[in-house]
C-alpha positions as CSV (number, residue, x, y, z in Angstrom):
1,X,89.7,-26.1,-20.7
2,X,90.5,-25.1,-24.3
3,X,92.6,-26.7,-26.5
4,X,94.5,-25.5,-29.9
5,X,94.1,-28.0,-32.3
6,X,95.6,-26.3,-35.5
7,X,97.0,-23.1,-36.1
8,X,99.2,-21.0,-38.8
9,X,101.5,-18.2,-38.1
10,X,101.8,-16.0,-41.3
11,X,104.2,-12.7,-40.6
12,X,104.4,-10.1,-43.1
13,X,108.2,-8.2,-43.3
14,X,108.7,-5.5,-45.6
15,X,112.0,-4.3,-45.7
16,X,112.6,-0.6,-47.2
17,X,116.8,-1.2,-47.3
18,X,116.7,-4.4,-49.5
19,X,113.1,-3.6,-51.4
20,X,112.0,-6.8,-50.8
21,X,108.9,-8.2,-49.4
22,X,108.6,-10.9,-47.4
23,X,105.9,-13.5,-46.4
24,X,106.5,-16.2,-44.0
25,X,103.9,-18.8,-43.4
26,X,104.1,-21.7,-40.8
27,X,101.6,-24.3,-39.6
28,X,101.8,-24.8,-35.7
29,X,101.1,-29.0,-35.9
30,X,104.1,-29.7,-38.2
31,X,107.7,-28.0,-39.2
32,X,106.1,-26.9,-43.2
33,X,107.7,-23.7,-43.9
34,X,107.3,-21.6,-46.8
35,X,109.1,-18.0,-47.5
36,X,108.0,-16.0,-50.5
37,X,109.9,-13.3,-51.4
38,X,108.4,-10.3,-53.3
39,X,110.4,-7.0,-55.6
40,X,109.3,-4.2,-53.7
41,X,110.5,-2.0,-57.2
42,X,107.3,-4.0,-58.9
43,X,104.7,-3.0,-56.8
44,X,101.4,-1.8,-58.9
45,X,99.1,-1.1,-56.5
46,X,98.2,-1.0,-52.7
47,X,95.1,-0.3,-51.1
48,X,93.6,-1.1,-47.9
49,X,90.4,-2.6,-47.2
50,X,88.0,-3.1,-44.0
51,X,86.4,-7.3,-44.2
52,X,83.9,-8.8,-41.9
53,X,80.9,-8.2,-40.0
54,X,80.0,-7.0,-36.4
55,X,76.2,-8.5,-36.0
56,X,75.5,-8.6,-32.5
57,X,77.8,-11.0,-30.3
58,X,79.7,-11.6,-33.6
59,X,82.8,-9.4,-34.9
60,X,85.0,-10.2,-37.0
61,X,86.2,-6.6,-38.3
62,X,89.5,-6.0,-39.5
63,X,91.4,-4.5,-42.4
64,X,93.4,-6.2,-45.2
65,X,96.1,-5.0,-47.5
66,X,95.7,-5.7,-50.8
67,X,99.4,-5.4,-53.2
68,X,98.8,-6.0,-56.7
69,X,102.6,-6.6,-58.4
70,X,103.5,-6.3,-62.3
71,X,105.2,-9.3,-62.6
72,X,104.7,-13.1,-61.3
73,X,108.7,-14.0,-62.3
74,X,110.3,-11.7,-59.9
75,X,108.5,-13.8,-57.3
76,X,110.9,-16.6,-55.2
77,X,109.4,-19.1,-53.2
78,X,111.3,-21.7,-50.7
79,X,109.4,-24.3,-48.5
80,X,110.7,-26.5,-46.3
81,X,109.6,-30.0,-44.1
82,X,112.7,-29.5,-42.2
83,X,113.2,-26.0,-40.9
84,X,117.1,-26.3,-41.3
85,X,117.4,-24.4,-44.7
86,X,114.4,-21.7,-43.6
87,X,116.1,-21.3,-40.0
88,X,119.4,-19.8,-41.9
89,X,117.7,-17.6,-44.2
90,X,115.6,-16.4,-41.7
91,X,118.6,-15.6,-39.7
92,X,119.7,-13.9,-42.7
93,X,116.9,-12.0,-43.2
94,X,116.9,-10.7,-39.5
95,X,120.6,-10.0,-39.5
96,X,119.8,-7.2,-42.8
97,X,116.6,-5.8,-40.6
């Protein structure tokens, strides 16, 4: 029997309509939230790249994406203990999807 002992959730929403992207990060053990929000219009650069190692029984493969933006102050963060505040912008967030 196998048990999950911690865990985070990070999704990744880029929305083409609004310009904006948007990373959501959550740890499974507790209610910490945290939104940041990204211009889309400031984007400098975007590449893919392929991390990890495949060594006999051991893979761990798999490709990143790498954004490089012009500017730090066009960058909005929100966290949250709660989840009250999050749970309505999320829901606003959705709704423009």
């Amino acid at each position: 029997m196998a048990f999950l002992v911690s865990g985070k959730v990070k999704s990744t929403i880029f929305d083409k309509k609004a310009k904006k992207l948007t990373i959501r990060k959550r740890s499974i053990t507790c209610h910490c939230r945290s939104i940041t929000n990204y211009n889309l219009e400031n984007l400098k650069g975007l590449r893919a790249v392929k991390r990890g190692i495949k060594q006999g029984q051991v893979e761990t493969l798999h490709y990143a994406v790498i954004l490089e933006f012009d500017q730090k102050q066009n960058q909005s963060t929100e966290e949250d203990d709660s989840g009250s505040d999050i749970d309505k912008f999320n829901m606003k967030i959705s709704k423009k999807v």
